[in-house]
DRENDO-1510 file (C-alpha; in Angstrom, 1 decimal, always signed):
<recs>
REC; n; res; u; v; w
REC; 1; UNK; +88.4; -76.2; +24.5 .
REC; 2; UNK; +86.7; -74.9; +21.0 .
REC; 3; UNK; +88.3; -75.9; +17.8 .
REC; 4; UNK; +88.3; -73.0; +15.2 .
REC; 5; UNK; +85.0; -71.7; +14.1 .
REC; 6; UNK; +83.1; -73.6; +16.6 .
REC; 7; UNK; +80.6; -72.2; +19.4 .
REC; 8; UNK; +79.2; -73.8; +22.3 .
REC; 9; UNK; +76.3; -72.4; +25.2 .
REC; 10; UNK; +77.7; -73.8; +29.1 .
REC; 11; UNK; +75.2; -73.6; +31.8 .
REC; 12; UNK; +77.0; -73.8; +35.5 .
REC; 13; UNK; +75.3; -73.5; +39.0 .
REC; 14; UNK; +77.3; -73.6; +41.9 .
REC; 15; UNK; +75.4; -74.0; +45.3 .
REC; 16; UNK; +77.1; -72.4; +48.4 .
REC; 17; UNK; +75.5; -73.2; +51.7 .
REC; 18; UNK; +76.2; -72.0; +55.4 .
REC; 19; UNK; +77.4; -74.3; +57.8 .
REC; 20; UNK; +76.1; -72.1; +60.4 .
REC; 21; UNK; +72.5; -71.0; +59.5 .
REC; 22; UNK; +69.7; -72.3; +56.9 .
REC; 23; UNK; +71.1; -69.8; +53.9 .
REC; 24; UNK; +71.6; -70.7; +50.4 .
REC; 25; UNK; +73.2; -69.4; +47.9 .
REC; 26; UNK; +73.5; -70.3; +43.8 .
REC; 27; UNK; +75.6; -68.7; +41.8 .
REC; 28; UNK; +74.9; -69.0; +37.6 .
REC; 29; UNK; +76.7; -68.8; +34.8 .
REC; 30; UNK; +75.5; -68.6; +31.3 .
REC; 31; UNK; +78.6; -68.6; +29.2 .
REC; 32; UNK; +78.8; -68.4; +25.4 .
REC; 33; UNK; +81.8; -70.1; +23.8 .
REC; 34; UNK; +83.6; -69.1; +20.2 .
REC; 35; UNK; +86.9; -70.9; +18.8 .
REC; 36; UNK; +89.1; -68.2; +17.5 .
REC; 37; UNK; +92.0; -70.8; +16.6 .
REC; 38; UNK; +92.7; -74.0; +17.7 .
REC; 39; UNK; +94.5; -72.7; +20.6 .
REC; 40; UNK; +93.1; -69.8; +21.2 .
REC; 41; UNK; +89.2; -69.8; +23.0 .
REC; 42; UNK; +86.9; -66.8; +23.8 .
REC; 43; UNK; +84.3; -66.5; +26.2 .
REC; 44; UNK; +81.4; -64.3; +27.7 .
REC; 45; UNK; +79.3; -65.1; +30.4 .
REC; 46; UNK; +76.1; -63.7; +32.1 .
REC; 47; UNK; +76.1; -63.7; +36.0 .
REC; 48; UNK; +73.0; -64.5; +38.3 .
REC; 49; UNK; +72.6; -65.2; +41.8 .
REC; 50; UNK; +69.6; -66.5; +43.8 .
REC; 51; UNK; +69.5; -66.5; +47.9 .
REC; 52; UNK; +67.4; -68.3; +50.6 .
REC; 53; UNK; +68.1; -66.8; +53.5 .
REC; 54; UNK; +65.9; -66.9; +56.9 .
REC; 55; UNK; +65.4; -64.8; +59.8 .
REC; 56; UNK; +66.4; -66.9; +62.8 .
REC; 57; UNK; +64.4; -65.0; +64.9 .
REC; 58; UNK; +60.8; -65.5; +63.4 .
REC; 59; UNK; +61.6; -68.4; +60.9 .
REC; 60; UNK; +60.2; -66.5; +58.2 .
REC; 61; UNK; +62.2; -67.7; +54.8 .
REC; 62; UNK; +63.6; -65.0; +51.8 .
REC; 63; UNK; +64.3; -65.5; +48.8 .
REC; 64; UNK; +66.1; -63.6; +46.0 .
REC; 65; UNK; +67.8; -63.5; +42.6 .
REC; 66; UNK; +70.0; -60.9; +41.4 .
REC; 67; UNK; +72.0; -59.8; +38.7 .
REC; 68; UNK; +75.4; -61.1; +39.7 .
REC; 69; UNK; +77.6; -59.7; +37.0 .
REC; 70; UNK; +78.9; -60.3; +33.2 .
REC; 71; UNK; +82.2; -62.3; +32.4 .
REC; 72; UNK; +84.7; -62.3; +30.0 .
REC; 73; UNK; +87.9; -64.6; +29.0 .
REC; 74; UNK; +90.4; -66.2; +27.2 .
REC; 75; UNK; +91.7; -69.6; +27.2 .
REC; 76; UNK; +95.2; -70.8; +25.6 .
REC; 77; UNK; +95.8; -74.4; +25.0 .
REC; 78; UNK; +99.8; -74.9; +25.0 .
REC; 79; UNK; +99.2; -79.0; +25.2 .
REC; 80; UNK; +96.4; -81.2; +24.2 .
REC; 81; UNK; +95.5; -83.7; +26.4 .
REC; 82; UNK; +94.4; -86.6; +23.7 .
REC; 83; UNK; +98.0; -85.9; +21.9 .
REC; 84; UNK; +100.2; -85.4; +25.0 .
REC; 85; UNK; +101.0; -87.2; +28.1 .
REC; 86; UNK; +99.3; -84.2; +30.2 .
REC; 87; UNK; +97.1; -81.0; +28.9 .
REC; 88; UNK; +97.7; -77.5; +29.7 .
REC; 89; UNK; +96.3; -74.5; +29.6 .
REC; 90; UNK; +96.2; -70.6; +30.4 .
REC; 91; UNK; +92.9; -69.2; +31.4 .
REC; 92; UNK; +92.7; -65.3; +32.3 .
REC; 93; UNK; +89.1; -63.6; +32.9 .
REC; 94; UNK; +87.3; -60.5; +34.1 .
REC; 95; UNK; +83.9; -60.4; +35.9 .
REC; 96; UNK; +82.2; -57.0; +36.4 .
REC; 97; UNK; +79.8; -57.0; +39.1 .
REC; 98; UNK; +77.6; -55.0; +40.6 .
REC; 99; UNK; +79.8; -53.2; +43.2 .
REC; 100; UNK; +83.0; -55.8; +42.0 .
REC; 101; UNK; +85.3; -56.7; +39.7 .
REC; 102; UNK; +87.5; -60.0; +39.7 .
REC; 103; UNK; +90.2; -60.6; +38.0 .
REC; 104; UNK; +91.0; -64.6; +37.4 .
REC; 105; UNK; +94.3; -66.5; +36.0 .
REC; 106; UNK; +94.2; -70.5; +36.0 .
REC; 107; UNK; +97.2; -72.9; +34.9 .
REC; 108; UNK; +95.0; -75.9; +33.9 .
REC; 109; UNK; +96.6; -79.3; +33.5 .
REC; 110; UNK; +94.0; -82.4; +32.1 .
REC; 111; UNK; +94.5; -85.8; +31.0 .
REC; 112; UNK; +91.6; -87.7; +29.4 .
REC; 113; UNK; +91.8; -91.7; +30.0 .
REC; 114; UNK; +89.1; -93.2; +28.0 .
REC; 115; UNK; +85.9; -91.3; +28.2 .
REC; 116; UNK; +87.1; -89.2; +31.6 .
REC; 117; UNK; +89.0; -86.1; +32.2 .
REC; 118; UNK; +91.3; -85.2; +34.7 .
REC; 119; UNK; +91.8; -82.0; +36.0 .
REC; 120; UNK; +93.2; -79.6; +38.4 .
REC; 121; UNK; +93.7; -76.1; +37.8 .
REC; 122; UNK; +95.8; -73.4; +40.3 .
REC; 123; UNK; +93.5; -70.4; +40.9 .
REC; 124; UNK; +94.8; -66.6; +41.2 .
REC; 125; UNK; +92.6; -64.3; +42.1 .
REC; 126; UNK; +91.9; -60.7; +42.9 .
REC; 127; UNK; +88.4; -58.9; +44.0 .
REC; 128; UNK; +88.1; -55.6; +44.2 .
REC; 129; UNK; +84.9; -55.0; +45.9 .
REC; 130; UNK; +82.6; -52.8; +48.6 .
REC; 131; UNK; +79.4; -54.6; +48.8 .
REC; 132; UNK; +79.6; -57.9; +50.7 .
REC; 133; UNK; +77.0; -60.9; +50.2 .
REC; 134; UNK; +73.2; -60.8; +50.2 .
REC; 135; UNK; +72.7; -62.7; +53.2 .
REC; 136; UNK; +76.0; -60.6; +55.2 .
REC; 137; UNK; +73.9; -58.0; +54.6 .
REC; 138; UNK; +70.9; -59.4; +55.9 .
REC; 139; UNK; +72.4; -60.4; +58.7 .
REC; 140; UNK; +74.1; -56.6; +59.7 .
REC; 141; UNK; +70.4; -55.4; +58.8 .
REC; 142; UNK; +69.2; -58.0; +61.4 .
REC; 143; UNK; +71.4; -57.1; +64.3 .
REC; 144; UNK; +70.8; -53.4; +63.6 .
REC; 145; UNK; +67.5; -53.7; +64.1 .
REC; 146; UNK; +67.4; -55.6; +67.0 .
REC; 147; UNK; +70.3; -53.4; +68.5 .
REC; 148; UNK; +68.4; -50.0; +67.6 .
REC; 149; UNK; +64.8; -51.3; +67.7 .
REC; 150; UNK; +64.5; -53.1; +71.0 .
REC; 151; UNK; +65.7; -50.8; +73.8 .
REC; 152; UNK; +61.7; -50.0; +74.4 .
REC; 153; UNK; +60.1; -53.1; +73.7 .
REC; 154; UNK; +61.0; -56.5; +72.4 .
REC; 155; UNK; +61.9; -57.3; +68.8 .
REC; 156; UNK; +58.5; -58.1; +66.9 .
REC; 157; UNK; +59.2; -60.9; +64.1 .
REC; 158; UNK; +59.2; -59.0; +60.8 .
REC; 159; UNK; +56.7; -61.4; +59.7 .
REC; 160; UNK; +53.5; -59.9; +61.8 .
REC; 161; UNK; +53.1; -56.9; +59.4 .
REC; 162; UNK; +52.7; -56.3; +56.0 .
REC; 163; UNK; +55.3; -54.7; +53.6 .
REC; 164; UNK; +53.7; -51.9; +52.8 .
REC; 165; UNK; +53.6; -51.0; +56.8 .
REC; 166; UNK; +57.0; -51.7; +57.6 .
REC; 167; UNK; +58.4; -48.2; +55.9 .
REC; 168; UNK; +55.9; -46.5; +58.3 .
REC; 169; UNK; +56.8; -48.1; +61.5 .
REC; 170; UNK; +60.5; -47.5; +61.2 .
REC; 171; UNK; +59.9; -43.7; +60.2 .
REC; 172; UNK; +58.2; -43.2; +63.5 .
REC; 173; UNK; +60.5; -44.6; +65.6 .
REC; 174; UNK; +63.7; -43.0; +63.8 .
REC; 175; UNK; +63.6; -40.1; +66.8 .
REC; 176; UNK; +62.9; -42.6; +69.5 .
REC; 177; UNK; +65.3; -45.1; +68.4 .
REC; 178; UNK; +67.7; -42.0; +67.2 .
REC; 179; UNK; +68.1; -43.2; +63.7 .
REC; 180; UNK; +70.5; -42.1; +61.1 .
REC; 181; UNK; +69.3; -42.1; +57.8 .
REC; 182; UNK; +71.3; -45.1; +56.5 .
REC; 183; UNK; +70.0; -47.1; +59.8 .
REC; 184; UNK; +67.0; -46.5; +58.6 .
REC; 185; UNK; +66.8; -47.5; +55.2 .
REC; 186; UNK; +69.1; -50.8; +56.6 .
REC; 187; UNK; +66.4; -51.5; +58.9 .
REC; 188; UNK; +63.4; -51.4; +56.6 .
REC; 189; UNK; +65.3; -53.3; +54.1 .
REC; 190; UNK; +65.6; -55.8; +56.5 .
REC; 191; UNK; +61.7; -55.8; +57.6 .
REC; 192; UNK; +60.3; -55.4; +54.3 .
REC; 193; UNK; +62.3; -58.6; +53.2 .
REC; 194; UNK; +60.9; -60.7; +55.8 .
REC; 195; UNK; +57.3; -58.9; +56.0 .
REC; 196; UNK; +54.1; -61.1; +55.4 .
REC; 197; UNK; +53.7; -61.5; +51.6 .
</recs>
């Protein structure tokens, strides 16, 4: 918590990895800090996101980093851990992403002892969103392709060709293969991403 006046610069990661396949995700915060009172804390934050993810088909490896968002918040000290027997706080914030917003509430309760602190904090939180994960999507882009793109011949790892020649190759199967558009544009999404660099 920021005494009045005072600012402060927080840098978070938070790595999320799959039990199931080799993907990684980090998600990063930038947050910028400003006392209002000594109660009363404001915050803004910058959202990134970077993503390993590999084809389990070929082995070929992707990586990515997006713009995951901005952040913004309010933090309300009702008690102060070094003066009472237990801190607590109110924290409310709203993230707008791309395709998403969230909408956060925290209770907070701390106690320092010595030079630690304590913490636990009960979450409530609502997304409102229609754009699931990086690697989800890879991974419905994936199966699309091998459902639409293999009846003919087997799936060719998406690493043999360049990028430049996967846009190509999926136009001239789209009658074979009876593509919809959005297929389409999924599948060579998915190629491209995993083409030869």
């Amino acid at each position: 918590m920021r005494s009045k006046g005072a600012r402060g610069l927080e840098f978070w990661a938070t790595n999320r990895i799959s039990r199931d396949t080799r993907d990684s995700r980090f998600d990063n915060r930038l947050e910028v800090e400003y006392g209002l009172t000594d109660q009363l804390m404001a915050a803004g934050s910058m959202n990134t996101r970077s993503v390993s993810a590999e084809d389990p088909a070929s082995g070929a490896g992707a990586k990515s980093v997006s713009f995951a968002g901005v952040s913004a918040g309010f933090k309300y000290k009702l008690a102060d851990p070094m003066a009472d027997a237990v801190g607590l706080a109110l924290h409310g914030e709203v993230t707008y992403a791309p395709g998403e917003v969230a909408l956060e509430s925290k209770l907070i309760l701390d106690k320092r002892v010595r030079q630690v602190v304590h913490g636990d904090n009960v979450v409530a939180e609502a997304k409102f969103s229609g754009v699931g994960t990086e690697v989800e999507q890879l991974n419905a882009e994936r199966a699309l392709y091998v459902a639409k793109c293999t009846g003919c011949r087997s799936a060719q790892p998406p690493s043999d060709f360049a990028a430049t020649e996967r846009p190509a190759h999926v136009a001239d199967m789209r009658t074979d293969a009876k593509l919809q558009a959005d297929d389409e544009a999924a599948i060579t999404r998915y190629l491209v991403t995993f083409a030869r660099r």
